[in-house]
PyMOL Python script that loads the backbone (N, CA, C, O; Angstrom):
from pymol import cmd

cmd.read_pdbstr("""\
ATOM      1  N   UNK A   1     -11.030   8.133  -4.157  1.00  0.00           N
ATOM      2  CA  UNK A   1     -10.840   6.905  -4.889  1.00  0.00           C
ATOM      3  C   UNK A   1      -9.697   7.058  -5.891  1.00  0.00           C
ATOM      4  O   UNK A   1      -8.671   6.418  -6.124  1.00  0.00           O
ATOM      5  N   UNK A   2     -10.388   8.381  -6.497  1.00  0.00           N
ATOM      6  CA  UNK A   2      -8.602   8.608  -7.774  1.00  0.00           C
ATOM      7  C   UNK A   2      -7.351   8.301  -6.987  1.00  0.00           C
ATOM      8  O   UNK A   2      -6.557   7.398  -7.247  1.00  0.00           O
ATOM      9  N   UNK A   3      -7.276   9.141  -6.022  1.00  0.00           N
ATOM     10  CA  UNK A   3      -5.963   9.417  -4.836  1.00  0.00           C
ATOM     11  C   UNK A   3      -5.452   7.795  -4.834  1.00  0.00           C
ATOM     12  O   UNK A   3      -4.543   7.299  -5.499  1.00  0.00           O
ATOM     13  N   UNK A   4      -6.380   7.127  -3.829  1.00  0.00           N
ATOM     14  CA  UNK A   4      -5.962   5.988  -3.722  1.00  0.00           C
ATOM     15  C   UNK A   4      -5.626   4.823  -4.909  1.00  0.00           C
ATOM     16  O   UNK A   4      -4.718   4.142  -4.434  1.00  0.00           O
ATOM     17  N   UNK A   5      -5.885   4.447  -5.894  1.00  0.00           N
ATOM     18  CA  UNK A   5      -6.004   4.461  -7.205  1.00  0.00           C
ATOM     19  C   UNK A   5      -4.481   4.653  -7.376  1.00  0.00           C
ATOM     20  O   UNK A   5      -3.590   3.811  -7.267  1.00  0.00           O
ATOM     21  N   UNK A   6      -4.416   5.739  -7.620  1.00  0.00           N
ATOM     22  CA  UNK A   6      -2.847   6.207  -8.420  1.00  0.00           C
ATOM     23  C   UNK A   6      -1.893   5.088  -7.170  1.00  0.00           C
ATOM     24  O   UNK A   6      -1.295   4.064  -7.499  1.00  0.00           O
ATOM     25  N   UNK A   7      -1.970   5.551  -5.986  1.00  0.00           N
ATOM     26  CA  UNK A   7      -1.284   5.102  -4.508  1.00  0.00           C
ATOM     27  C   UNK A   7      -0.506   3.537  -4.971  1.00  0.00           C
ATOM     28  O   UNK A   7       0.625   3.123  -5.226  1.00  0.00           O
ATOM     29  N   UNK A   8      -1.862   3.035  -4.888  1.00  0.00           N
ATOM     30  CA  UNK A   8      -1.910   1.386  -5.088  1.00  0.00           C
ATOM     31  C   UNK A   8      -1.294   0.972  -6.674  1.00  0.00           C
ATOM     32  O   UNK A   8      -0.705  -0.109  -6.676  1.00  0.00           O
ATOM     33  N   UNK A   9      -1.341   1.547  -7.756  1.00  0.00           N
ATOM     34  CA  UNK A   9      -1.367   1.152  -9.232  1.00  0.00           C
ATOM     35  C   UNK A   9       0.161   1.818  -9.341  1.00  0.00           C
ATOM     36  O   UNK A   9       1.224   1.243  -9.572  1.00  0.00           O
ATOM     37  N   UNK A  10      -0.035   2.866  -9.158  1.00  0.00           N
ATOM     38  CA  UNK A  10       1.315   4.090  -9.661  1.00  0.00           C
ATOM     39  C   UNK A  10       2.448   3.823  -8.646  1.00  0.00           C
ATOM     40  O   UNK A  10       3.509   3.747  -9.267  1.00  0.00           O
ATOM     41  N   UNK A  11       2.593   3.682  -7.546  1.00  0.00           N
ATOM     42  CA  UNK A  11       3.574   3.821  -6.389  1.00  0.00           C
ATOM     43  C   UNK A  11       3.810   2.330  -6.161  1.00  0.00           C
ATOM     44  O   UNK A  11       4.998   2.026  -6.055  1.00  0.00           O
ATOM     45  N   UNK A  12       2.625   1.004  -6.032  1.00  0.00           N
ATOM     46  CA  UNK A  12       3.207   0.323  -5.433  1.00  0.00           C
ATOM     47  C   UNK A  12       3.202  -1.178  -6.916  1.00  0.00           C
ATOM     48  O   UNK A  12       3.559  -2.356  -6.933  1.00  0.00           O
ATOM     49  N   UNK A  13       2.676  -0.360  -7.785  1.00  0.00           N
ATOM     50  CA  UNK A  13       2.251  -0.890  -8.802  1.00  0.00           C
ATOM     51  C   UNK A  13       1.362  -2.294  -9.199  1.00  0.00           C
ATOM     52  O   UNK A  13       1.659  -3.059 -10.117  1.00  0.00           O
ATOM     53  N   UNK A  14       0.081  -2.454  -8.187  1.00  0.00           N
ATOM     54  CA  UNK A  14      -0.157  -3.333  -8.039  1.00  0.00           C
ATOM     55  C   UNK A  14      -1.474  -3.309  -9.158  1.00  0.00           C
ATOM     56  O   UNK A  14      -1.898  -2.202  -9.487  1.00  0.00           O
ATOM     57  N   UNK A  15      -1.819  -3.978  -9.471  1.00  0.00           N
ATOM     58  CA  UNK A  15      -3.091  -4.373 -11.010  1.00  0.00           C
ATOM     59  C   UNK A  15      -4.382  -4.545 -10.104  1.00  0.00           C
ATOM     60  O   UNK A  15      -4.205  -4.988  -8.969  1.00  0.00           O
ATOM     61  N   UNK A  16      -5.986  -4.148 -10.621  1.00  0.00           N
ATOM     62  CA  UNK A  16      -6.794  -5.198 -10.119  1.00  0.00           C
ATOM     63  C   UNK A  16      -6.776  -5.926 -10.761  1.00  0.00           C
ATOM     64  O   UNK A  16      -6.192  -6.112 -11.829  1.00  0.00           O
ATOM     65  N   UNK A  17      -7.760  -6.722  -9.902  1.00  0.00           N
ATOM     66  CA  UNK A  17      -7.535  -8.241  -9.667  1.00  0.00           C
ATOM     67  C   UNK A  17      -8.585  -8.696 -10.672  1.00  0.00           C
ATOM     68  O   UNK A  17      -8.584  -9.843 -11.118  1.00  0.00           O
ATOM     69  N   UNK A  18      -9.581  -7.672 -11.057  1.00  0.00           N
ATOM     70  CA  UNK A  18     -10.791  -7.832 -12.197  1.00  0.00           C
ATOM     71  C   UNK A  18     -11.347  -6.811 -13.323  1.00  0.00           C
ATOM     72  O   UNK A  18     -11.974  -5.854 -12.870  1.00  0.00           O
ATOM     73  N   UNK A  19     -11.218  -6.875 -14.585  1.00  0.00           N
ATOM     74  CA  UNK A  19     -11.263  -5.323 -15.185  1.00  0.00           C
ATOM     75  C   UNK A  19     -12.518  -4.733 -14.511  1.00  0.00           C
ATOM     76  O   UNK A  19     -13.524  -5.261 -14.039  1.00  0.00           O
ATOM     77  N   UNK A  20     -12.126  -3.503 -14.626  1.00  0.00           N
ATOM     78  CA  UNK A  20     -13.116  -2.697 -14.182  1.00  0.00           C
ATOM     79  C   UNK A  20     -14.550  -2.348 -15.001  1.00  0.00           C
ATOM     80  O   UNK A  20     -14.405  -2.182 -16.212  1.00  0.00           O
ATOM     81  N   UNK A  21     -15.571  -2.253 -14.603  1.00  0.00           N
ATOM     82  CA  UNK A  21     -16.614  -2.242 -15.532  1.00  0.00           C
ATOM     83  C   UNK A  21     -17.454  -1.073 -15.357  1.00  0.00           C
ATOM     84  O   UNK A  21     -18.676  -0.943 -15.437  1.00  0.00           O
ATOM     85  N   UNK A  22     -16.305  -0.058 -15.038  1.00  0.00           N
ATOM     86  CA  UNK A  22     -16.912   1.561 -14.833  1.00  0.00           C
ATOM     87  C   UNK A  22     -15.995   2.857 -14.921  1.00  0.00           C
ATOM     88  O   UNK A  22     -15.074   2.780 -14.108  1.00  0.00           O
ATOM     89  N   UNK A  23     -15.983   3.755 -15.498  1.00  0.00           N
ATOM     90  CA  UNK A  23     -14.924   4.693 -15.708  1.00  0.00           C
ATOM     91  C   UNK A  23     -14.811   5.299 -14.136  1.00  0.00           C
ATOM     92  O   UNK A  23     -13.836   5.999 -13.866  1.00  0.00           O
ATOM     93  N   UNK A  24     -15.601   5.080 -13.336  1.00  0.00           N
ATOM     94  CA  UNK A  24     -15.649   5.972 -11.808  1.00  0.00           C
ATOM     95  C   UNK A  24     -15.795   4.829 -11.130  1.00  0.00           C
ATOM     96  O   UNK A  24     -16.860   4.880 -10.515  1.00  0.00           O
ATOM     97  N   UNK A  25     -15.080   3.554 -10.902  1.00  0.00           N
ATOM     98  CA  UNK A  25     -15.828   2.317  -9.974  1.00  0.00           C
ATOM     99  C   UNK A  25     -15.428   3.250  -8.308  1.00  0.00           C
ATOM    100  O   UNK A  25     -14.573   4.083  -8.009  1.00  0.00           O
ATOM    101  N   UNK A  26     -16.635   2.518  -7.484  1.00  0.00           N
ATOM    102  CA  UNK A  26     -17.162   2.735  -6.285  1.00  0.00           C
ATOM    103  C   UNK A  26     -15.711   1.865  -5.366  1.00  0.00           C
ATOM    104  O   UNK A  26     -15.257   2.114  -4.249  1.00  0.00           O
ATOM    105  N   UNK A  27     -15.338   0.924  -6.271  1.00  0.00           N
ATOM    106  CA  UNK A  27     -14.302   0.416  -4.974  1.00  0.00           C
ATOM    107  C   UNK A  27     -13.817  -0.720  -6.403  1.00  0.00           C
ATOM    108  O   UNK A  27     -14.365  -1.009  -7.467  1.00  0.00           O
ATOM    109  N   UNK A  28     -12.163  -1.235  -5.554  1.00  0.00           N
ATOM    110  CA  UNK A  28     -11.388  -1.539  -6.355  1.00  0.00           C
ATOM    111  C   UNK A  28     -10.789  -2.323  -6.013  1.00  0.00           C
ATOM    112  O   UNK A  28      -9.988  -1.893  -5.183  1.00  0.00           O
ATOM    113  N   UNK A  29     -10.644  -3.854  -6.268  1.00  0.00           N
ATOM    114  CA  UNK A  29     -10.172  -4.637  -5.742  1.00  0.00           C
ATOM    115  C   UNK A  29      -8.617  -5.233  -6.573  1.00  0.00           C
ATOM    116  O   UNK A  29      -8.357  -5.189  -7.776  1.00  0.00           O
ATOM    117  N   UNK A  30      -7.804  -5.751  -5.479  1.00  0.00           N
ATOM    118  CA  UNK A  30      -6.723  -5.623  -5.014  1.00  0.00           C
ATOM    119  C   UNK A  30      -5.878  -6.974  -4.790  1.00  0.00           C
ATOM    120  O   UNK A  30      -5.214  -6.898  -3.756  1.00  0.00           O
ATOM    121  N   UNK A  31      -5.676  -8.571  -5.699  1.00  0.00           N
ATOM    122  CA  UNK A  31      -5.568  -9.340  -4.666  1.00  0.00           C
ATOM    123  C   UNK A  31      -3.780 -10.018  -3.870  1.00  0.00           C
ATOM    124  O   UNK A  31      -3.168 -11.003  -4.282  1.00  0.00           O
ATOM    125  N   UNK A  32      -3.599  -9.625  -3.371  1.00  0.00           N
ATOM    126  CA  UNK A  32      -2.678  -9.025  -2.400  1.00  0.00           C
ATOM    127  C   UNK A  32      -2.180 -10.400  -1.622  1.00  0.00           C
ATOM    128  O   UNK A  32      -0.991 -10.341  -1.308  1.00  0.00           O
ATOM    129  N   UNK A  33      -2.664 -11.284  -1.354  1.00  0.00           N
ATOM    130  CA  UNK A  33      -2.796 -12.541  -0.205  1.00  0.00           C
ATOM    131  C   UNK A  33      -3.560 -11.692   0.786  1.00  0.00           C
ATOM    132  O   UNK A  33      -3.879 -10.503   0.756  1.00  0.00           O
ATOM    133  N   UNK A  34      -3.815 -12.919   1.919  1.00  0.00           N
ATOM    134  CA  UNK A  34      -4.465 -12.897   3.272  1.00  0.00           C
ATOM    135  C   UNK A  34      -3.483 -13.308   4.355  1.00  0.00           C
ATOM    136  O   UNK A  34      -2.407 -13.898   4.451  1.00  0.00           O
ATOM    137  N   UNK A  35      -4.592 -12.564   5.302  1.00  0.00           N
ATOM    138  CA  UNK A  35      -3.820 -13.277   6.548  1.00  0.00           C
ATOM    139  C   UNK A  35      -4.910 -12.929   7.551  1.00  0.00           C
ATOM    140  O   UNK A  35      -5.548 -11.877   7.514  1.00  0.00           O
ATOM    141  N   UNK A  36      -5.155 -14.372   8.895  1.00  0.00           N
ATOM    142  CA  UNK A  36      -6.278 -14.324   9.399  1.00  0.00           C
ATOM    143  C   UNK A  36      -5.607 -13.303  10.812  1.00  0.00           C
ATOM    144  O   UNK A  36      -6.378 -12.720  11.575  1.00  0.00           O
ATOM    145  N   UNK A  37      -4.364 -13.246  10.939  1.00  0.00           N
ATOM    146  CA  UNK A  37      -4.450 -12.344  11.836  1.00  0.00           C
ATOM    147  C   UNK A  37      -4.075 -10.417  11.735  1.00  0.00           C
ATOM    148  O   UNK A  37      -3.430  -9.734  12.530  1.00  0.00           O
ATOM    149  N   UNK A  38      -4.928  -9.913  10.165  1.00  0.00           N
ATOM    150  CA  UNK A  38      -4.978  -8.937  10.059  1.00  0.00           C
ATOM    151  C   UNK A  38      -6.514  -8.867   9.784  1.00  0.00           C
ATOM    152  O   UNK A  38      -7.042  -9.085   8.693  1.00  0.00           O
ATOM    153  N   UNK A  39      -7.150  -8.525  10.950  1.00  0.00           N
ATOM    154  CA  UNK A  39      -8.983  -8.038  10.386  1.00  0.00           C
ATOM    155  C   UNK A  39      -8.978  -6.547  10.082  1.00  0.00           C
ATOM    156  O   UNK A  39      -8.121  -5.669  10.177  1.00  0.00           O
ATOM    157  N   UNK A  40     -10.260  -6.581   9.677  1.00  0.00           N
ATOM    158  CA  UNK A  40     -10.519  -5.083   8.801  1.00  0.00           C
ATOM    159  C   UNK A  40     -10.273  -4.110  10.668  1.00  0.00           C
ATOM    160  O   UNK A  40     -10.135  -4.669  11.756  1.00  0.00           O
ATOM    161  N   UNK A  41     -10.297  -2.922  10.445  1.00  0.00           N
ATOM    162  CA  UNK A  41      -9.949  -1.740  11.477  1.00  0.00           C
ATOM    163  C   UNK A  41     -10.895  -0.759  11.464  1.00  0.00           C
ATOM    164  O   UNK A  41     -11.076  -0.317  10.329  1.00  0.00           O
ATOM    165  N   UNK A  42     -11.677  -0.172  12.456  1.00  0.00           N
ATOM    166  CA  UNK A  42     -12.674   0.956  12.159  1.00  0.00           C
ATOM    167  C   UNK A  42     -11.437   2.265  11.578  1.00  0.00           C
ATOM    168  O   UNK A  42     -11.876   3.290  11.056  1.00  0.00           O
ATOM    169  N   UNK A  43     -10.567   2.145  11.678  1.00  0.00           N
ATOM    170  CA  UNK A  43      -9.594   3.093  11.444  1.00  0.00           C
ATOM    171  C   UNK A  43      -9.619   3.486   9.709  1.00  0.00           C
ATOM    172  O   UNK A  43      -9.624   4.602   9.190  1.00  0.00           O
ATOM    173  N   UNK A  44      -9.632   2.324   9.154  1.00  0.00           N
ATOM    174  CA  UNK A  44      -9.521   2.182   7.684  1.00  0.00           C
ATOM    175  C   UNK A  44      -8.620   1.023   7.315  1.00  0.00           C
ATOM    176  O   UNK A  44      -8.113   0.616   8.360  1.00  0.00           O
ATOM    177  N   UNK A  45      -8.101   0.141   6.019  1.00  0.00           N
ATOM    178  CA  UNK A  45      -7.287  -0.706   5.731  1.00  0.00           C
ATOM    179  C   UNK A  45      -6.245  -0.393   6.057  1.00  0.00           C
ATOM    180  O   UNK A  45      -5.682   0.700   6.020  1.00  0.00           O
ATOM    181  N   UNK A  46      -5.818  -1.717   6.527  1.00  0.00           N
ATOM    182  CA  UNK A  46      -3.858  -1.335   6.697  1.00  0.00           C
ATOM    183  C   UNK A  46      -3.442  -2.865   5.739  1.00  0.00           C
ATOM    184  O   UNK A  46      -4.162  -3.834   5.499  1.00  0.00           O
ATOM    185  N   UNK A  47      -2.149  -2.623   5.383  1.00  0.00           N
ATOM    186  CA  UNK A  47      -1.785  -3.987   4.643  1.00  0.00           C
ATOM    187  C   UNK A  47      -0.290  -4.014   5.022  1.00  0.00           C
ATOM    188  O   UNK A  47       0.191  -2.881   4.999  1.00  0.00           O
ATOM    189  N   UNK A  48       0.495  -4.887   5.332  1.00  0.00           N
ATOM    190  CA  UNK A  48       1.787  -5.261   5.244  1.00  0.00           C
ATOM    191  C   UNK A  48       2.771  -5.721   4.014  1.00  0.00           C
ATOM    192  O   UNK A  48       2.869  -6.940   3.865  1.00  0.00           O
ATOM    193  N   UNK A  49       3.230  -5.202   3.459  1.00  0.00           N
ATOM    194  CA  UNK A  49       3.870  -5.717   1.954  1.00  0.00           C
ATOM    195  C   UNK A  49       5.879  -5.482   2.342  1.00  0.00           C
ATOM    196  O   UNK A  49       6.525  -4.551   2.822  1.00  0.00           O
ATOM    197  N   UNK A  50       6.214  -6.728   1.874  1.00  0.00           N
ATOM    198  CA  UNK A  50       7.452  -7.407   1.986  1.00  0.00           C
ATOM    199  C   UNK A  50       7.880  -6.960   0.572  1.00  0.00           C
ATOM    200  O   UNK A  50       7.415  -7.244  -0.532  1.00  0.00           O
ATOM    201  N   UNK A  51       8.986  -6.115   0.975  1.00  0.00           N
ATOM    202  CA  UNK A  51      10.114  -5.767  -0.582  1.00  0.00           C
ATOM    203  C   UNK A  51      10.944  -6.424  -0.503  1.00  0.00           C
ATOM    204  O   UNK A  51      11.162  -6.940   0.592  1.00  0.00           O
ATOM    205  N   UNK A  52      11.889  -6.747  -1.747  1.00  0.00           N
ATOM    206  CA  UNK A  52      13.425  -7.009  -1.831  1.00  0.00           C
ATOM    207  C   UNK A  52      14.001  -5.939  -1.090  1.00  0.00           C
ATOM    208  O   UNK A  52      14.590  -6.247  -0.053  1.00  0.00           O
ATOM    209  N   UNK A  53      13.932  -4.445  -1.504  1.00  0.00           N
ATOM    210  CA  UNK A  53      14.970  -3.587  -1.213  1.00  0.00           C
ATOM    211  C   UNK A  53      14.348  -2.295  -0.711  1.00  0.00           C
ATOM    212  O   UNK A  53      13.802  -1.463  -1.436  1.00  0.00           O
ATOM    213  N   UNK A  54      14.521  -2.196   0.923  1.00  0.00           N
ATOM    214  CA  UNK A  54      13.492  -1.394   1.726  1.00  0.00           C
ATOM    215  C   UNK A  54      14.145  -0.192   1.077  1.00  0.00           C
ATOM    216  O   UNK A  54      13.338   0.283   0.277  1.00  0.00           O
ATOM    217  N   UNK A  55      15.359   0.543   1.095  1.00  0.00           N
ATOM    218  CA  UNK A  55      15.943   1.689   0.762  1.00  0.00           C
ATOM    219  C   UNK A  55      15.552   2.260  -0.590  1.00  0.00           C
ATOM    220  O   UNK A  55      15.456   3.445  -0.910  1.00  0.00           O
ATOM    221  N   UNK A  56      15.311   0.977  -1.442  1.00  0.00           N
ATOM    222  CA  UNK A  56      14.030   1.530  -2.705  1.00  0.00           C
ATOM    223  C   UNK A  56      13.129   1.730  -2.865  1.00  0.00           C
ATOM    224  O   UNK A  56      12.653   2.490  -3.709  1.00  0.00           O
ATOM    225  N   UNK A  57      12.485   0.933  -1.891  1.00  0.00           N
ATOM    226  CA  UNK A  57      10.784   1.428  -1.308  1.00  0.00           C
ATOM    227  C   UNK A  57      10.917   2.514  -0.966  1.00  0.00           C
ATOM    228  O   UNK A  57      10.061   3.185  -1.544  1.00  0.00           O
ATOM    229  N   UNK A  58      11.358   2.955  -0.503  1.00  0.00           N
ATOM    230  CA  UNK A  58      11.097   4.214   0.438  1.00  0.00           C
ATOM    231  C   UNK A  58      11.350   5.060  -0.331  1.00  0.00           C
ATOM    232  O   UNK A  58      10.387   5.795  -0.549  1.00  0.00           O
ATOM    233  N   UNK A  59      12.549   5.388  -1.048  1.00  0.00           N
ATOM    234  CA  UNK A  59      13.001   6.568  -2.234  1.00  0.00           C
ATOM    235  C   UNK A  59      11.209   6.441  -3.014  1.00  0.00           C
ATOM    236  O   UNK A  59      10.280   7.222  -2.803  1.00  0.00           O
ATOM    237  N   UNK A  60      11.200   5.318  -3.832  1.00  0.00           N
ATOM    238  CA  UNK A  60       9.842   5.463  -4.260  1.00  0.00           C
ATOM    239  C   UNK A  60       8.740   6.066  -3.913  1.00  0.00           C
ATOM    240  O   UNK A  60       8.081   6.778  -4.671  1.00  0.00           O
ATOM    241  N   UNK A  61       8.472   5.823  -2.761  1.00  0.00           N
ATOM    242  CA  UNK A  61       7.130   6.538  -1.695  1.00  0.00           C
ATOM    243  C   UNK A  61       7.793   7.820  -1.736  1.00  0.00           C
ATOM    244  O   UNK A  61       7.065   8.700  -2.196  1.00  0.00           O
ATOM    245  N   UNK A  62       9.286   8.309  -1.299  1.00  0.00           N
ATOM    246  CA  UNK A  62       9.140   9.764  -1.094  1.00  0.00           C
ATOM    247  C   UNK A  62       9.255  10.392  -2.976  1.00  0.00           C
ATOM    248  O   UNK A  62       8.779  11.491  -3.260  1.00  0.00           O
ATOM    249  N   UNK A  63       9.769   9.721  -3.797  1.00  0.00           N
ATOM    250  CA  UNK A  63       9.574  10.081  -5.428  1.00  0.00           C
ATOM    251  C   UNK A  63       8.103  10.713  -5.325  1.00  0.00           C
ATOM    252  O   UNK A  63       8.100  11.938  -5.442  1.00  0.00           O
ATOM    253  N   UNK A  64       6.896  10.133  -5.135  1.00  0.00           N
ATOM    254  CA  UNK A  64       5.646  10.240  -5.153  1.00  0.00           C
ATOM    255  C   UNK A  64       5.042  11.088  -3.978  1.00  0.00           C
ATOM    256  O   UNK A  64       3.817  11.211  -3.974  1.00  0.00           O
ATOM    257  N   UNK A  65       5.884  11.776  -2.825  1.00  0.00           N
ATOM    258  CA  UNK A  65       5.389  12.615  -2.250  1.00  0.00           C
ATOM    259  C   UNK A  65       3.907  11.680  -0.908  1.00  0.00           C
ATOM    260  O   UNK A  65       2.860  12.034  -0.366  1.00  0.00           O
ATOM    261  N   UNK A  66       4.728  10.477  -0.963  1.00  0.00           N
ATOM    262  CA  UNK A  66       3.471   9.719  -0.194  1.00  0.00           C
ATOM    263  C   UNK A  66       3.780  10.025   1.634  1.00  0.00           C
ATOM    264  O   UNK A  66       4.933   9.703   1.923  1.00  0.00           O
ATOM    265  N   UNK A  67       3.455  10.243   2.116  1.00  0.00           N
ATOM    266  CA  UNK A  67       3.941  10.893   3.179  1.00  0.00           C
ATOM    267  C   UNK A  67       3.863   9.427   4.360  1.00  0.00           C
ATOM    268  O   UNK A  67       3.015   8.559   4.563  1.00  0.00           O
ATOM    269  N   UNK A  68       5.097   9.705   4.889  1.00  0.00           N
ATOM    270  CA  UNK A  68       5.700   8.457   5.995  1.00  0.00           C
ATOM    271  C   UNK A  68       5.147   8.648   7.551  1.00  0.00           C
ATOM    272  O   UNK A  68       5.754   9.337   8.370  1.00  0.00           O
ATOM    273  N   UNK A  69       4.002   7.995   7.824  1.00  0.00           N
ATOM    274  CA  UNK A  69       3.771   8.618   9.305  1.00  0.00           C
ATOM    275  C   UNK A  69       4.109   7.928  10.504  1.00  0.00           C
ATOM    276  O   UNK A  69       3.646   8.303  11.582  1.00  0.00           O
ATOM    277  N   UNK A  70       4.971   6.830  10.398  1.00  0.00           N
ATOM    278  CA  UNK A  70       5.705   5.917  11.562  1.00  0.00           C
ATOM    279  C   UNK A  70       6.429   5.581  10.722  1.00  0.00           C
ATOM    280  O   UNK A  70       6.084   5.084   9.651  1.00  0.00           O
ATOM    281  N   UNK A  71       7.913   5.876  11.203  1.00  0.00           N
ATOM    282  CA  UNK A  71       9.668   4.937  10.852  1.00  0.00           C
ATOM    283  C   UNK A  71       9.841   5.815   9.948  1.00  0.00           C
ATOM    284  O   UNK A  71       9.111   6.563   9.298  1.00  0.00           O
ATOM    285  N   UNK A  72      11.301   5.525  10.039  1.00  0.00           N
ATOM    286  CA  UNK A  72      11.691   4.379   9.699  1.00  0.00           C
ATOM    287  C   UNK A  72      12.309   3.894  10.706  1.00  0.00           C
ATOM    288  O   UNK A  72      13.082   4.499  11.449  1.00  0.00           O
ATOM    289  N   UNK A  73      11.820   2.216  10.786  1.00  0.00           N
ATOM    290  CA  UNK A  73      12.074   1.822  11.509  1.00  0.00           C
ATOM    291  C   UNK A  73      13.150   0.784  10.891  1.00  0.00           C
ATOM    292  O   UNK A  73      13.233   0.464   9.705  1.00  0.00           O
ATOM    293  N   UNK A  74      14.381   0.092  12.526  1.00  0.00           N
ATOM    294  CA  UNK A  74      14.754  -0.790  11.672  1.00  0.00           C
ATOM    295  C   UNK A  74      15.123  -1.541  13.436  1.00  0.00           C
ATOM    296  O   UNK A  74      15.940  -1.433  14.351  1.00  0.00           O
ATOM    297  N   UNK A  75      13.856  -2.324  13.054  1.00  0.00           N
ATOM    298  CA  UNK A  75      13.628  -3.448  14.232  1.00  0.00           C
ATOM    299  C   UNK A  75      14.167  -4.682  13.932  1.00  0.00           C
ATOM    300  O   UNK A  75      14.210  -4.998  12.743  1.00  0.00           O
ATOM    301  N   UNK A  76      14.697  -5.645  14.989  1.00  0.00           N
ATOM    302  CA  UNK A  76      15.425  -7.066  15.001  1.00  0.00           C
ATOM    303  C   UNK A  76      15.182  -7.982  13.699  1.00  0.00           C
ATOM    304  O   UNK A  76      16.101  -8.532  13.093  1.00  0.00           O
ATOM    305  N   UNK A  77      13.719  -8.080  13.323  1.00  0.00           N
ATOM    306  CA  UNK A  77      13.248  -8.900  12.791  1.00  0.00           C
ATOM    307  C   UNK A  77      12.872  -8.146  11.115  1.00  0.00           C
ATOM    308  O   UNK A  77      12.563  -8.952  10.236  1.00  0.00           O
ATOM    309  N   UNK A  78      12.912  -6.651  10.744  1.00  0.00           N
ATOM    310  CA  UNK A  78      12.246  -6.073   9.892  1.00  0.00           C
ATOM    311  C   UNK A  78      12.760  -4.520   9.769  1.00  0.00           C
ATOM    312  O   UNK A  78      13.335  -3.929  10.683  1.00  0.00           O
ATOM    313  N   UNK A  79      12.513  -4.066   8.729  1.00  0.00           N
ATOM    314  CA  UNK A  79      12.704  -2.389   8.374  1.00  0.00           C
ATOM    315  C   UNK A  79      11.253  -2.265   8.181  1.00  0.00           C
ATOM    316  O   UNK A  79      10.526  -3.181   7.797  1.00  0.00           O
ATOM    317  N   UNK A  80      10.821  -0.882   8.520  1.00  0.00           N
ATOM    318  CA  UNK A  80       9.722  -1.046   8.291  1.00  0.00           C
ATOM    319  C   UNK A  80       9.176   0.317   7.969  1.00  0.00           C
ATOM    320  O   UNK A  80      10.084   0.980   7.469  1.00  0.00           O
ATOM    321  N   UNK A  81       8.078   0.989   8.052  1.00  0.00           N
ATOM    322  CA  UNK A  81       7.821   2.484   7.540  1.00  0.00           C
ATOM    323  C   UNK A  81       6.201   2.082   7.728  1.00  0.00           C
ATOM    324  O   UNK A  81       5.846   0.907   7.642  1.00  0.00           O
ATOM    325  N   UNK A  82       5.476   2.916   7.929  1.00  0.00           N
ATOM    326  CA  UNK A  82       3.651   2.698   7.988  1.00  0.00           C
ATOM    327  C   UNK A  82       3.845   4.652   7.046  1.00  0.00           C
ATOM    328  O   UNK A  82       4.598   5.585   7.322  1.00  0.00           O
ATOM    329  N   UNK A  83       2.849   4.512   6.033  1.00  0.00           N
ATOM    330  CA  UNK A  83       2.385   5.354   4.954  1.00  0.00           C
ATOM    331  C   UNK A  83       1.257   5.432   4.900  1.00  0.00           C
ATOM    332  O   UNK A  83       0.520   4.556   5.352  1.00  0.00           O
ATOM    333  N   UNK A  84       0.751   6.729   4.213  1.00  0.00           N
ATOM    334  CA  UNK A  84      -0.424   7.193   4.257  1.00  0.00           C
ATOM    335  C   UNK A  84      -0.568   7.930   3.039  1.00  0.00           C
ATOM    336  O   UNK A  84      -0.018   8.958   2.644  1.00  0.00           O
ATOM    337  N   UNK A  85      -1.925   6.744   2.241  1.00  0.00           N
ATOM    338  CA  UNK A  85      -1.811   7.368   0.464  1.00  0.00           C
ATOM    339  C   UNK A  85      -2.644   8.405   0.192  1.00  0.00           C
ATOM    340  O   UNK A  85      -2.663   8.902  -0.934  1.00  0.00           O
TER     341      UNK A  85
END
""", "prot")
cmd.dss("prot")
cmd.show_as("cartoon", "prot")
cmd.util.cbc("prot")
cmd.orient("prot")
């Protein structure tokens, strides 16, 4: 939970969405938008997030040692990278 925590807050700098009402919370919410054609995965969460500037994303993720396990890609429509926090 710490791990992921830092991932989401520290790297991609995103806030929850509700204060927390525990020094150790069990789970941590996130609110991000939706989309009905991403369902949950027995695999674990995946999320898609749109930058201004992919070449800064990425310096960032490797700043933080977040390790890149598909791409970089740089397909017709998108640059892209899949990470693992």
């Amino acid at each position: 939970m710490a791990r992921a925590r830092k991932f989401y807050e520290s790297v991609l700098g995103l806030k929850p969405n509700a204060p927390l009402k525990s020094e150790n919370p069990h789970w941590v919410e996130y609110d991000i938008g939706s989309s009905p054609q991403w369902l949950p995965s027995q695999d674990g969460p995946s999320v898609a997030l749109e930058v201004e500037d992919f070449d800064t994303a990425v310096a960032t993720l490797r700043q933080h040692n977040v390790p890149i396990i598909i791409g970089l890609l740089e397909l017709p429509s998108c640059h892209m990278a899949a990470v693992r926090p």
